[in-house]
C-alpha positions as CSV (number, residue, x, y, z in Angstrom):
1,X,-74.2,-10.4,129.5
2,X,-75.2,-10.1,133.1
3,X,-73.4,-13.2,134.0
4,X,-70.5,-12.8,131.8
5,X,-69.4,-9.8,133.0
6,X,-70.3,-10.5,136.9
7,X,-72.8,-7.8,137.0
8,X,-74.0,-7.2,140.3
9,X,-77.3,-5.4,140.1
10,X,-79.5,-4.0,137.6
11,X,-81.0,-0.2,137.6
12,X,-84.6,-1.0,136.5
13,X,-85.7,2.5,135.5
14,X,-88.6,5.0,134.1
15,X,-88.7,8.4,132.9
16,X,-91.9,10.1,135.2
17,X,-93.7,12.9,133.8
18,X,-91.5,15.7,134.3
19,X,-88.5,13.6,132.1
20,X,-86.8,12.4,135.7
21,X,-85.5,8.7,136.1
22,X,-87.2,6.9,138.7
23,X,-87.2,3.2,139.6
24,X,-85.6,0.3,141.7
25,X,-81.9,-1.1,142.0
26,X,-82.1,-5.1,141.6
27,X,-79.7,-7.9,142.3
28,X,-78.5,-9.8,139.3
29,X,-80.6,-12.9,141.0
30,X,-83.5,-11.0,141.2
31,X,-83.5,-8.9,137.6
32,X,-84.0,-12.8,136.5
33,X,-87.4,-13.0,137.5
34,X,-88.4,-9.4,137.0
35,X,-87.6,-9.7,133.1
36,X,-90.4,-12.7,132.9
37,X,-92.7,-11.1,135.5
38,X,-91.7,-7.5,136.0
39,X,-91.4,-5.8,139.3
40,X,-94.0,-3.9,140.9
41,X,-93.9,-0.1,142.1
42,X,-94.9,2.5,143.9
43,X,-97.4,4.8,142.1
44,X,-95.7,7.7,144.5
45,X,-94.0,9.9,141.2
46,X,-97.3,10.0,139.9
47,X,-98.5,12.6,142.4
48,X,-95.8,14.5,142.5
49,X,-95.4,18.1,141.1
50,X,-91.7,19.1,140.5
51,X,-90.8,20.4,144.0
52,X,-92.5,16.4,145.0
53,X,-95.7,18.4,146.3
54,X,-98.2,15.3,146.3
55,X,-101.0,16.6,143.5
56,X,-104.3,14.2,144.1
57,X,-106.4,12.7,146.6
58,X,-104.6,9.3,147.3
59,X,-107.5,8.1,149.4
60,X,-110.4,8.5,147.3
61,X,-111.2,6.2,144.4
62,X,-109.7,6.9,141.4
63,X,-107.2,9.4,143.3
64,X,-108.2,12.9,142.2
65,X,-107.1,11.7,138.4
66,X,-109.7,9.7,137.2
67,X,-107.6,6.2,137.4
68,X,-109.5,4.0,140.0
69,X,-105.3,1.8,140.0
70,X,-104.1,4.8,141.6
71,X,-106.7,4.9,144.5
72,X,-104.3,4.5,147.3
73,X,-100.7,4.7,145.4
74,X,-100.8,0.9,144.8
75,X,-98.6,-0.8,142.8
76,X,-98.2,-0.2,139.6
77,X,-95.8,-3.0,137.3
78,X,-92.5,-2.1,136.1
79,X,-91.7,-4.3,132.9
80,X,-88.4,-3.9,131.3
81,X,-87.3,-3.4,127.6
82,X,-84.4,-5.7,127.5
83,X,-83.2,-3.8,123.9
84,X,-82.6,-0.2,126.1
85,X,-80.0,-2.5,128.3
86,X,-76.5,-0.9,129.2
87,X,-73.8,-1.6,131.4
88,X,-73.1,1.7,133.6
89,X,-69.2,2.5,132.9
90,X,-69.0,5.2,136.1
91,X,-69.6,2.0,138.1
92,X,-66.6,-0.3,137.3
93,X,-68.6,-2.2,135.3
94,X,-70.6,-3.4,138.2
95,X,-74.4,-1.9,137.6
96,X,-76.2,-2.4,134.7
97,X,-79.6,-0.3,133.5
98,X,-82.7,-0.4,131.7
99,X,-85.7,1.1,130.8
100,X,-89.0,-0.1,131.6
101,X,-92.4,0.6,130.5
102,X,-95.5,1.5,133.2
103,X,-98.6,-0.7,132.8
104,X,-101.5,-1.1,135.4
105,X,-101.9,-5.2,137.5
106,X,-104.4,-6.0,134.4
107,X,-101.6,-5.4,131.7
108,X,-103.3,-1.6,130.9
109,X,-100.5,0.5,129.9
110,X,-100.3,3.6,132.4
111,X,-102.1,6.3,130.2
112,X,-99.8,8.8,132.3
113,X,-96.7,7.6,130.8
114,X,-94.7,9.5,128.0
115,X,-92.9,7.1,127.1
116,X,-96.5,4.8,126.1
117,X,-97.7,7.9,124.6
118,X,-94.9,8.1,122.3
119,X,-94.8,4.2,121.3
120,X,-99.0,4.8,120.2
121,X,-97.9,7.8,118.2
122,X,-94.9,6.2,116.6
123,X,-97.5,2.7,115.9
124,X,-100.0,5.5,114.2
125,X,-97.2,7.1,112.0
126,X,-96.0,3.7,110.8
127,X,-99.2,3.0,109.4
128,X,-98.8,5.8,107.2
129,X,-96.0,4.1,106.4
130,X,-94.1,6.5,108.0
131,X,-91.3,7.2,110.7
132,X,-90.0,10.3,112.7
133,X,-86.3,10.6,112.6
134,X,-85.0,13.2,115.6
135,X,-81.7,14.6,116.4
136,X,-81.0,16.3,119.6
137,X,-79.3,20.0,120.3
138,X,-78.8,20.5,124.1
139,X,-77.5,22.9,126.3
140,X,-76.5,22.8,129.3
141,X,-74.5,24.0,132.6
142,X,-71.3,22.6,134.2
143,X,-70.4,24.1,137.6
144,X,-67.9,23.3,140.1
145,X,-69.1,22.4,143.5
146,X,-68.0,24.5,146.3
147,X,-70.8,23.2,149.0
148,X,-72.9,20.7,147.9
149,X,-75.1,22.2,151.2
150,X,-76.1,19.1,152.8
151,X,-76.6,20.5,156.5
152,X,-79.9,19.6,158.0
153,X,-81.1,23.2,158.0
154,X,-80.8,22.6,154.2
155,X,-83.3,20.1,153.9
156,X,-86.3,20.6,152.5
157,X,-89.9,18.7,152.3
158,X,-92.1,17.4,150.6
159,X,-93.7,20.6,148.1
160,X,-90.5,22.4,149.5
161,X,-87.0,21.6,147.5
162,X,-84.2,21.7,149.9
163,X,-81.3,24.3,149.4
164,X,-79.4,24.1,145.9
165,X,-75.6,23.4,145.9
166,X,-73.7,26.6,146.1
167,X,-71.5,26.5,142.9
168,X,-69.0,28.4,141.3
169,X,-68.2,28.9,137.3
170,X,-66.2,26.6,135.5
171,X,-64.9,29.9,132.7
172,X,-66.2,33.4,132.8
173,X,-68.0,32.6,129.8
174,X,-69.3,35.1,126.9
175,X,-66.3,33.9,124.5
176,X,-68.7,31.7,122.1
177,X,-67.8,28.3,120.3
178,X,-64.2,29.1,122.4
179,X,-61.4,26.7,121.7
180,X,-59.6,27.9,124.8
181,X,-62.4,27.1,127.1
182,X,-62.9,23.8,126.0
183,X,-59.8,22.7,125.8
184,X,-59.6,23.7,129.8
185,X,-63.0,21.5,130.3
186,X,-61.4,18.6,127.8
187,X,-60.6,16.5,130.9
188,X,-64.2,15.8,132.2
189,X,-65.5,16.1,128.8
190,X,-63.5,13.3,127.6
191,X,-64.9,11.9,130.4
192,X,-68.3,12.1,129.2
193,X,-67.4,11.6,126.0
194,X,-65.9,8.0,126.2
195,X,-68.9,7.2,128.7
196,X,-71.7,8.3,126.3
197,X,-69.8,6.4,124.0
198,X,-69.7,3.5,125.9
199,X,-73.2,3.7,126.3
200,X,-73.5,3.6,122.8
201,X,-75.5,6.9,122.5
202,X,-74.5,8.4,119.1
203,X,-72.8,11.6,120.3
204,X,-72.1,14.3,117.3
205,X,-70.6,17.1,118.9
206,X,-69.7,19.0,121.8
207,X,-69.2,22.9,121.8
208,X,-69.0,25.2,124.9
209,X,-72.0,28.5,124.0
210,X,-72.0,31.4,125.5
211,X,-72.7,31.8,129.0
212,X,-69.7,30.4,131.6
213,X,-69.6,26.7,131.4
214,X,-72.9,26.1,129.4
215,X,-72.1,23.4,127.0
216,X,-73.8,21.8,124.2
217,X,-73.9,18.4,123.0
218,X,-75.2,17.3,119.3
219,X,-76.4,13.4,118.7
220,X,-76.6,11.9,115.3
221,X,-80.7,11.6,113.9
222,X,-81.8,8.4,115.5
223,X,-85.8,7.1,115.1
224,X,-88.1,9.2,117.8
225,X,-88.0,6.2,120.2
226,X,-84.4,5.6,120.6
227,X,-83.6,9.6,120.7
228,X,-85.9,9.8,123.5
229,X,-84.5,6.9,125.4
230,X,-81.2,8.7,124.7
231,X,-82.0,12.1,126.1
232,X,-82.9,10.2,129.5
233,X,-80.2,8.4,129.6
234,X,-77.4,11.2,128.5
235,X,-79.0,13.5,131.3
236,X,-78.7,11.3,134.0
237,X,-75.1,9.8,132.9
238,X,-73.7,13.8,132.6
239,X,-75.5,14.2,135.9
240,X,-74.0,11.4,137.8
241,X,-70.5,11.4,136.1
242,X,-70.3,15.1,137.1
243,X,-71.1,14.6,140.5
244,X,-68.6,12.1,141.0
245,X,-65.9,14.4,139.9
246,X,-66.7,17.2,141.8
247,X,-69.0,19.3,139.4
248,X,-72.7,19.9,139.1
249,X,-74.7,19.8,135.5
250,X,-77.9,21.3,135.7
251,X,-80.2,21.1,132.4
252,X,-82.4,23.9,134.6
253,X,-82.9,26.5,131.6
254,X,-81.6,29.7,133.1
255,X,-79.9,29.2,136.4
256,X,-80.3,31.7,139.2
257,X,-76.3,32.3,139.1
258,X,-75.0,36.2,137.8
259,X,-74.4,36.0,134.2
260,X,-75.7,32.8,132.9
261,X,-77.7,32.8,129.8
262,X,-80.1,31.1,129.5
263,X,-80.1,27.2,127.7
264,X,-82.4,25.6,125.0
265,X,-83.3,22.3,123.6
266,X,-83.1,22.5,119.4
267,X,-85.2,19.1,118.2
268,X,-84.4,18.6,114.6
269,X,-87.1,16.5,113.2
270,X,-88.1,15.3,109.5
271,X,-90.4,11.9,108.2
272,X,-89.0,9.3,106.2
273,X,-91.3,6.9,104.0
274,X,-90.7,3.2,104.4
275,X,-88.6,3.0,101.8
276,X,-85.7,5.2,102.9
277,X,-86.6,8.2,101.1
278,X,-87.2,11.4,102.8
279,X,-90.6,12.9,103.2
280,X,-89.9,16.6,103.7
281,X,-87.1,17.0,100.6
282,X,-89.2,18.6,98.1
283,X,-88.4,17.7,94.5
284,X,-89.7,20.7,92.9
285,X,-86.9,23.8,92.5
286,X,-89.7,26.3,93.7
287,X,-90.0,25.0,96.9
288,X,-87.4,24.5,100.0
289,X,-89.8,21.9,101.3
290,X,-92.4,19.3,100.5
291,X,-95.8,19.8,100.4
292,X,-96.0,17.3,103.6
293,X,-93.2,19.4,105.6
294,X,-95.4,22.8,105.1
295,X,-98.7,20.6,106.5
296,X,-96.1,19.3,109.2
297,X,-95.0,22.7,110.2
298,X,-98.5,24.6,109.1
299,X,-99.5,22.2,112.3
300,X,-96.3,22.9,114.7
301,X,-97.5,26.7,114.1
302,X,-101.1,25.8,115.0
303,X,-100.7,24.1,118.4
304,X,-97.3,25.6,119.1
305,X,-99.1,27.3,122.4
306,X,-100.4,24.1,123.7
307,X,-97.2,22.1,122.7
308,X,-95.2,24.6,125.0
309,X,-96.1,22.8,127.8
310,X,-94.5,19.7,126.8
311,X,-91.6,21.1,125.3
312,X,-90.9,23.9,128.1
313,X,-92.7,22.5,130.8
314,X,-91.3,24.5,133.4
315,X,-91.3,28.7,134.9
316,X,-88.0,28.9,134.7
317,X,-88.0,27.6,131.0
318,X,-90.0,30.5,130.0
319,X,-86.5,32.8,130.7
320,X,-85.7,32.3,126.9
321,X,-88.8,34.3,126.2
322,X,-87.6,37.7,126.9
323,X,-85.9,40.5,124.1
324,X,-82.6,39.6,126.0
325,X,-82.4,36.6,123.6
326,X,-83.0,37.7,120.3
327,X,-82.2,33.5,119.2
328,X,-84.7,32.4,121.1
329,X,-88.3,32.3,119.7
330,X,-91.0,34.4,120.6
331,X,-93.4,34.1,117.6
332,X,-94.9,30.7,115.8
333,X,-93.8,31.3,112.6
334,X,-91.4,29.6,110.3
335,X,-88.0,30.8,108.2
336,X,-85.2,29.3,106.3
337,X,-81.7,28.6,108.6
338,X,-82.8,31.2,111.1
339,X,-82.0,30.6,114.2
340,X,-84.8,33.6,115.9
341,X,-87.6,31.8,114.5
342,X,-89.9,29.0,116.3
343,X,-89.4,26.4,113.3
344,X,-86.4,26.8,111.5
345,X,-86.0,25.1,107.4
346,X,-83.0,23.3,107.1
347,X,-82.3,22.1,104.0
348,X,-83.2,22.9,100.1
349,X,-84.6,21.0,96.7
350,X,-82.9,17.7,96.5
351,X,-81.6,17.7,99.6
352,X,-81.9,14.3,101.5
353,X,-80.5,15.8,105.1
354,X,-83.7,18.2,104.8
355,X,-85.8,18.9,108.2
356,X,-87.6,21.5,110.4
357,X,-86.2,22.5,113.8
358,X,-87.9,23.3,116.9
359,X,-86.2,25.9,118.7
360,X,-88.7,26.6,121.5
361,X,-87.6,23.9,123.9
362,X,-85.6,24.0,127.2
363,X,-83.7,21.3,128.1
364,X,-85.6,20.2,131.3
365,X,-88.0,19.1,128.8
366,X,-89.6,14.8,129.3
367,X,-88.3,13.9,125.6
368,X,-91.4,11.8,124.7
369,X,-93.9,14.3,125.3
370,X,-91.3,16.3,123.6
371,X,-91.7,14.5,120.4
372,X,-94.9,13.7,121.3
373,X,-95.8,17.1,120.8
374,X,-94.6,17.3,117.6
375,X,-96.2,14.4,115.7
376,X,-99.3,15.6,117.6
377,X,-99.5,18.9,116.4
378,X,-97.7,18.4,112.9
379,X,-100.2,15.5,111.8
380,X,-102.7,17.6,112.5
381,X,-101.4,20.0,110.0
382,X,-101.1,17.3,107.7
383,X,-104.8,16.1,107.8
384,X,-105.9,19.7,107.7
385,X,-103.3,21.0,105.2
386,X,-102.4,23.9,107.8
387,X,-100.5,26.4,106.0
388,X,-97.7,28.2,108.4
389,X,-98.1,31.8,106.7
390,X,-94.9,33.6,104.8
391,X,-91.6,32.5,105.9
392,X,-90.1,34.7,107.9
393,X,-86.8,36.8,107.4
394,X,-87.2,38.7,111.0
395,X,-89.1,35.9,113.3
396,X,-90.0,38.6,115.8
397,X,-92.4,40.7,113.8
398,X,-95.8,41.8,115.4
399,X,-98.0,40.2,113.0
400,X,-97.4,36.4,113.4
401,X,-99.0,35.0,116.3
402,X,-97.1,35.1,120.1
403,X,-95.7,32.1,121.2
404,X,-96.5,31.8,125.2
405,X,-94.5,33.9,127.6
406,X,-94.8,31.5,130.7
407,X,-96.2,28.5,131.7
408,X,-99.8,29.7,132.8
409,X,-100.3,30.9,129.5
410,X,-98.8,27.8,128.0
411,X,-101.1,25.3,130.3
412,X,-104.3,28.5,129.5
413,X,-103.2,27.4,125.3
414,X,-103.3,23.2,126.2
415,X,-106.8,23.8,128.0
416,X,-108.1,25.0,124.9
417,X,-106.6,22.5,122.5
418,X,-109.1,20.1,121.6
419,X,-106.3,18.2,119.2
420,X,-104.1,17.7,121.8
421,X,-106.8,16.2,124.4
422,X,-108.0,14.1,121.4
423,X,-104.8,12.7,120.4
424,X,-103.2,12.1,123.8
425,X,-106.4,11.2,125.8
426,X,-108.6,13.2,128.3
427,X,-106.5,11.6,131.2
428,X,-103.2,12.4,130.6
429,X,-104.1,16.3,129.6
430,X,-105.9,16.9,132.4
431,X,-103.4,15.1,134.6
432,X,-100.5,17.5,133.3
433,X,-102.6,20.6,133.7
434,X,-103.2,19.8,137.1
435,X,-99.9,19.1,137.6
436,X,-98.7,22.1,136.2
437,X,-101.4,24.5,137.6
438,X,-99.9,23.1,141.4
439,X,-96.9,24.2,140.2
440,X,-97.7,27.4,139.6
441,X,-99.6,28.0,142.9
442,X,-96.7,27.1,144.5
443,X,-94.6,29.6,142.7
444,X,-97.2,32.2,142.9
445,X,-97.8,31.5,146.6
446,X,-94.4,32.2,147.4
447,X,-93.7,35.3,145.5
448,X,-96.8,36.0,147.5
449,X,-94.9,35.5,151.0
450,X,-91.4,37.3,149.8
451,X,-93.6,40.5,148.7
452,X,-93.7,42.3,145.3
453,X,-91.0,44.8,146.5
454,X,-88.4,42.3,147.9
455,X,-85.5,40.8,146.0
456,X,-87.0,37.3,144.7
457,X,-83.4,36.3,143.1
458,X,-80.3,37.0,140.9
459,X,-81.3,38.6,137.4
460,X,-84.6,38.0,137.8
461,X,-85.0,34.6,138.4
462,X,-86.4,33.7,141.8
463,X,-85.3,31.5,144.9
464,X,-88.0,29.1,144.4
465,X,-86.9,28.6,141.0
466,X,-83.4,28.0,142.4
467,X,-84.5,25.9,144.9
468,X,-86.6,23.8,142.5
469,X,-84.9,23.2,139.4
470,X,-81.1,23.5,139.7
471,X,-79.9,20.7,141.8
472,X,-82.9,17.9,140.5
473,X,-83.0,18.9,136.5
């Protein structure tokens, strides 16, 4: 394909922990080799927070994270999955791309990578004859660029995000599921559209919500791998087609702009048996779901305050969790086609399109430990026959348990999870809470220096948060 259609170079790339492409541009020449011997790589995005403050001790063996192949950021191997090759189509046809799995010189898989993580869990489930079939719900937030703020007193450093882009609203928004407005945004979006298309990712539907210019887009189920792969991809395509056309997409939850609402990340999830057949229809007219779907979302209840660090893994994510949105979750508990609750039951006796939705994630989210969250926690609850309590008609009510109301108490809930550090390995949990907990000093640090009476941002969400999320997620 490469040499057929005079492909110049190849994007060999990898999702790092916080769900952000990384990697190397090859020649055409060189990709050659790199598919037979892959291409080595800095360690570098391993140490970095999401603001790129370095988290470990680079110099000291096993750098600060227990792994004695990080002890000096060296090399690491890039090896490419041929099957996750595209051709680019906002590049004339010129670049192509593909994803690429981490492993240590000896062949070790990185134990740090989601996207390993993911494939293990996935190898697990199929040997209960098994599979997790996803489909993704996204929101997000176009933006026209008036400065894209590239002075030098803009830049930032290292721990330090420079400046955001200063942006102004596509719509005034608050006209939901409007025909108007997305009939005024059908030129770009038929831009995206025909390039997610070309990329062959299985778009459903696009919508604009509520707030001005936040969109969402809808792909068809797809098994957990290939939806994951998707999400990266479909972020950094929207990303980069934007920017080429003037306009800035920012999956940051809940933007630090005067009326934007805030955005989510609804991961519809069910198991289907080997044969086809659909694991979570139940067959008896009693019940809305099987007896395995109630385990699978007795479990999602269980962990759902450690999981919220993979599936709203940043401060700003935690803006959802507030009374201002009343469809956002802020209890574990379960109800049928709610759209307050944490899980919502989609589906009824006999129905094969039946499945659980997670409506606690923001759309900054790393989609393997995403779904890797999920099969953790809800195969827990099928081992243990978790029961998720009463389903809910109001998902708010006092009495189920509180779903975390920011990140420190998220990262306080993975800490304590002993399923979660079982099933996804000492390394890689203490890893993220360090990585998170650096994050939060950060934050804290400078709230710290602007003073607990001074104006930290617009409607409540800081600067910092500004600074660090908008332009990079």
């Amino acid at each position: 394909m490469i040499g057929e259609r005079a492909i110049d170079v190849v994007r060999v790339s990898f999702g790092d922990v916080h769900g952000i492409l990384r990697g190397k541009t090859l020649t055409a020449r060189a990709f050659e080799s790199v598919l037979r011997n892959g291409v080595d790589c800095s360690t570098g995005p391993y140490f970095f927070d999401t603001g790129l403050d370095v988290v470990g001790e680079l110099f000291e063996a096993g750098a600060g994270h227990g792994l004695d192949e990080l002890t000096g950021a060296a090399d690491f191997v890039l090896v490419p999955d041929p099957t996750t090759f595209r051709v680019l189509p906002w590049t004339d046809g010129t670049t192509g791309w593909v994803l690429a799995d981490e492993y240590f010189k000896s062949g070790r898989p990185v134990p740090l990578s989601g996207r390993h993580l993911l494939k293990r869990l996935i190898g697990e489930l199929s040997a209960r004859n098994l599979a997790l079939v996803a489909g993704i719900e996204i929101e997000w937030y176009l933006t026209r660029v008036i400065d894209p703020v590239l002075s030098v007193d803009a830049v930032g450093r290292f721990g330090r995000p420079g400046k955001p882009p200063i942006v102004a609203p596509v719509n005034i928004g608050y006209q939901f599921n409007s025909e108007l407005y997305g009939d005024q945004l059908d030129p770009l979006l038929h831009k995206l559209r025909t390039t997610l298309e070309a990329l062959e990712l299985p778009l459903r539907t696009t919508e604009h919500e509520s707030g001005p210019g936040q969109l969402e887009f809808t792909f068809d189920p797809q098994n957990a791998l290939e939806s994951a792969d998707g999400v990266l991809l479909f972020r950094s395509a929207v990303k980069q087609v934007c920017a080429r056309s003037g306009y800035h997409a920012s999956f940051m939850c809940r933007p630090g702009l005067q009326g934007f609402d805030a955005s989510g990340w609804h991961l519809h999830q069910s198991l289907f048996t080997d044969n086809g057949e659909n694991a979570f229809m139940s067959s008896q007219p009693e019940q809305i779901v099987s007896d395995l779907a109630r385990a699978y979302a007795g479990g999602l209840v269980e962990h759902a305050g450690a999981a919220s660090v993979l599936t709203t893994p940043t401060i700003n994510g935690y803006a959802r969790a507030s009374a201002d949105y009343v469809l956002a979750p802020d209890r574990a508990c379960w109800s049928v086609d709610n759209r307050g609750t944490y899980i919502r039951v989609l589906g009824e006796p006999g129905d094969p399109a039946t499945h659980l939705e997670n409506r606690a994630g923001e759309p900054a989210a790393n989609p393997y430990l995403y779904l890797a969250s999920q099969l953790i926690a809800g195969l827990d609850g099928v081992d243990r026959q978790l029961d998720p309590g009463p389903l809910r008609i109001d998902p708010h009510t006092d009495d189920a348990p509180a779903l975390p109301s920011s990140l420190s108490e998220a990262v306080a809930a993975l800490k304590a999870d002993h399923v979660f550090r079982d099933r996804a390995g000492d390394v890689l949990i203490d890893y993220l809470v360090r990585i998170k907990e650096n994050e939060l000093g950060r934050y804290q640090a400078a709230l710290a220096e602007v003073g607990p009476t001074a104006e930290v941002g617009c409607e409540g969400v800081s600067d910092w948060e500004q600074r660090e999320y908008f332009r990079m997620f």
